[in-house]
C-alpha positions as CSV (number, residue, x, y, z in Angstrom):
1,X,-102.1,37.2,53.0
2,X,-103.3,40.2,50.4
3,X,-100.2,40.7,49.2
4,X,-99.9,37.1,48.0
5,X,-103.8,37.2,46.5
6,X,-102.9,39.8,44.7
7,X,-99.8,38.3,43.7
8,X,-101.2,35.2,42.5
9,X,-103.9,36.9,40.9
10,X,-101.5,39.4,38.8
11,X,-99.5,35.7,37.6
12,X,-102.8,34.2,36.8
13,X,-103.5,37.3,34.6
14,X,-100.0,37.7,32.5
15,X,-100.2,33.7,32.4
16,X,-103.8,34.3,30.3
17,X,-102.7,37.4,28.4
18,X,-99.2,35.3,27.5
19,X,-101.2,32.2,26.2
20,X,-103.8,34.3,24.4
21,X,-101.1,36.6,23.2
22,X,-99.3,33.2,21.5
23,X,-102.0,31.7,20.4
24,X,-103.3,34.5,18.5
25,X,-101.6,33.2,15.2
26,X,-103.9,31.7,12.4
27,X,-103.0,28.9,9.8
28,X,-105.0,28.2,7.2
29,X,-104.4,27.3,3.7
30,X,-106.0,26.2,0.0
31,X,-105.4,24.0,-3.1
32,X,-105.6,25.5,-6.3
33,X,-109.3,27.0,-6.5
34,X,-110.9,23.9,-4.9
35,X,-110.5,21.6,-7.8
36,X,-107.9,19.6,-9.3
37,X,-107.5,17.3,-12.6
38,X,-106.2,13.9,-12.9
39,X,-103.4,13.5,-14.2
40,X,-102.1,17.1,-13.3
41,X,-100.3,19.6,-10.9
42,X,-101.8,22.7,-9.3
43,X,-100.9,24.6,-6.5
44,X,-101.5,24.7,-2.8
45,X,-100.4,27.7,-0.3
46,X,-100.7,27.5,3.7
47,X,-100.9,31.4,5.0
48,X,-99.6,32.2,8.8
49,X,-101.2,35.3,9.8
50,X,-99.2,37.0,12.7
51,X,-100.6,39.9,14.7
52,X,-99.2,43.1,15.6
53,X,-97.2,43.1,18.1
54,X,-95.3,40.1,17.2
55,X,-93.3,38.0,15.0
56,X,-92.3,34.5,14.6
57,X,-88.5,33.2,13.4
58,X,-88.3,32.7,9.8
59,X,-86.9,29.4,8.5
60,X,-83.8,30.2,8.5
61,X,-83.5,32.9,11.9
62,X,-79.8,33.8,12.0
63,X,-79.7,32.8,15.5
64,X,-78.7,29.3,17.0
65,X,-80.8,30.0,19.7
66,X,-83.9,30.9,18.1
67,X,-86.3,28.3,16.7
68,X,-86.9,28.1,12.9
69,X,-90.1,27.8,11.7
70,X,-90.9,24.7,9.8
71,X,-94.1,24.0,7.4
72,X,-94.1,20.2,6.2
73,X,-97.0,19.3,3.9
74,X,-98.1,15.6,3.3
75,X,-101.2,14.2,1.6
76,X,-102.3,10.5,1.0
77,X,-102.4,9.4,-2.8
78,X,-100.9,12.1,-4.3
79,X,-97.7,13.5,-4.5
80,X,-96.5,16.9,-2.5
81,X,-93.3,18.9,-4.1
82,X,-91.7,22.5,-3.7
83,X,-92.5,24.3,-0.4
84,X,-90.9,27.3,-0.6
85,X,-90.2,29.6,2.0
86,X,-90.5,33.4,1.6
87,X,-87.6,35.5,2.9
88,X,-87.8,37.0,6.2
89,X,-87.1,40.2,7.7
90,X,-84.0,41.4,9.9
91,X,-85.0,42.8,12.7
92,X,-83.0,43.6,16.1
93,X,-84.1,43.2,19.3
94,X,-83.6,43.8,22.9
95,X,-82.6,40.3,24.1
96,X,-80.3,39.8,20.6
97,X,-76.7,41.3,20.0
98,X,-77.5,40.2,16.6
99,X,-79.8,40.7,13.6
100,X,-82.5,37.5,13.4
101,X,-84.6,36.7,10.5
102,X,-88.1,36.8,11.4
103,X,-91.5,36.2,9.8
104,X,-94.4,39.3,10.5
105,X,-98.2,39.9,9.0
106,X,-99.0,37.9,6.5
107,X,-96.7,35.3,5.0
108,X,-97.2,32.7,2.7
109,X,-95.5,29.6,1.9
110,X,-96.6,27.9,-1.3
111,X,-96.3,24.3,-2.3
112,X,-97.5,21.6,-5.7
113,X,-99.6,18.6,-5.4
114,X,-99.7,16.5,-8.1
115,X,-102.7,14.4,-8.7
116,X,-102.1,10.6,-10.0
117,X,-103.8,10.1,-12.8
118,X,-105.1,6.6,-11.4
119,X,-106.2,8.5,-8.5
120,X,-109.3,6.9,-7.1
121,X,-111.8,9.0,-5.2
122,X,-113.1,12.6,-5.4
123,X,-111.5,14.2,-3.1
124,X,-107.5,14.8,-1.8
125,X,-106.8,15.5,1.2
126,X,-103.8,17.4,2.1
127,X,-102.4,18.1,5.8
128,X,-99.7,20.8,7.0
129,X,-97.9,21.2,10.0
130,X,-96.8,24.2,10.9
131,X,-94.2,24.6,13.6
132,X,-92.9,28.2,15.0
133,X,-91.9,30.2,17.5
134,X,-93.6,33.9,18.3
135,X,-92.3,36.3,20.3
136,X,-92.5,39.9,21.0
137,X,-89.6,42.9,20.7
138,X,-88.8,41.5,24.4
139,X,-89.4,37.8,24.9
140,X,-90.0,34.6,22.7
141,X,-92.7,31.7,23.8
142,X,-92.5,28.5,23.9
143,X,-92.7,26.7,20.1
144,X,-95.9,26.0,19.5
145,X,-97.8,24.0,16.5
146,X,-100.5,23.9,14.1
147,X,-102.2,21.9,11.9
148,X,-104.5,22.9,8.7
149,X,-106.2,20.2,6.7
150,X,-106.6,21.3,3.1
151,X,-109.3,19.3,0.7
152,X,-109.8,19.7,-2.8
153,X,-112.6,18.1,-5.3
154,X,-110.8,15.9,-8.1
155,X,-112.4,15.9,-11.5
């Protein structure tokens, strides 16, 4: 009977140090400096910031096994162009024969709106998905995603 409370006890705990552990990835992201003109382009970046300790799959891994990660940027009224994703690092790991491209720190992927120059309102609203996969040197989690809403004011 002890051995299986202390059993379920140690799952419980790796099971909230796991989920913590993959969740501990930040999105956030900006347009321009907070304004854009009419009529014009500026640009917009979404940041993933990845903790110590881990990594997530660049966009294009290397691996057919491990999940790319995928940024898509949309925004209603104006016009979204040219994400770019930053080249990863190869890295080898213990559960790989191979080298896989992978994503770690800071890393920022940078986009263009273009505002309409019949846009009506003061405001665009911009949203980005960001889909990954994190994993340590030993074992990847599940894919996981988040979403950043971006505003700017429109003069």
């Amino acid at each position: 009977m002890q051995r299986s409370v202390f059993i379920a006890i140690l799952f419980v705990s790796f099971c909230v140090f796991a989920t913590n552990h993959v969740n501990a990835q930040t999105v956030s992201g900006s347009i321009g400096n907070g304004t854009v003109t009419r009529g014009a382009k500026v640009r917009g970046s979404v940041v993933m910031t990845i903790p110590g300790g881990l990594h997530v799959n660049s966009s294009r891994p290397s691996s057919e096994y491990a999940i790319p990660t995928v940024v898509s940027v949309r925004g209603s009224g104006v016009k979204v162009s040219g994400m770019t994703y930053p080249r990863g690092k190869d890295r080898k790991f213990q559960f790989s024969d191979h080298l896989i491209n992978v994503y770690e720190g800071r890393v920022n992927f940078p986009f263009k709106v273009s505002v309409p120059v019949g846009f009506k309102g003061s405001t665009i609203r911009v949203t980005a998905t960001v889909r990954y996969q994190a994993c340590t040197d030993e074992v990847c989690y599940p894919p996981r995603t988040k979403n950043v809403i971006m505003t700017a004011r429109v003069n």
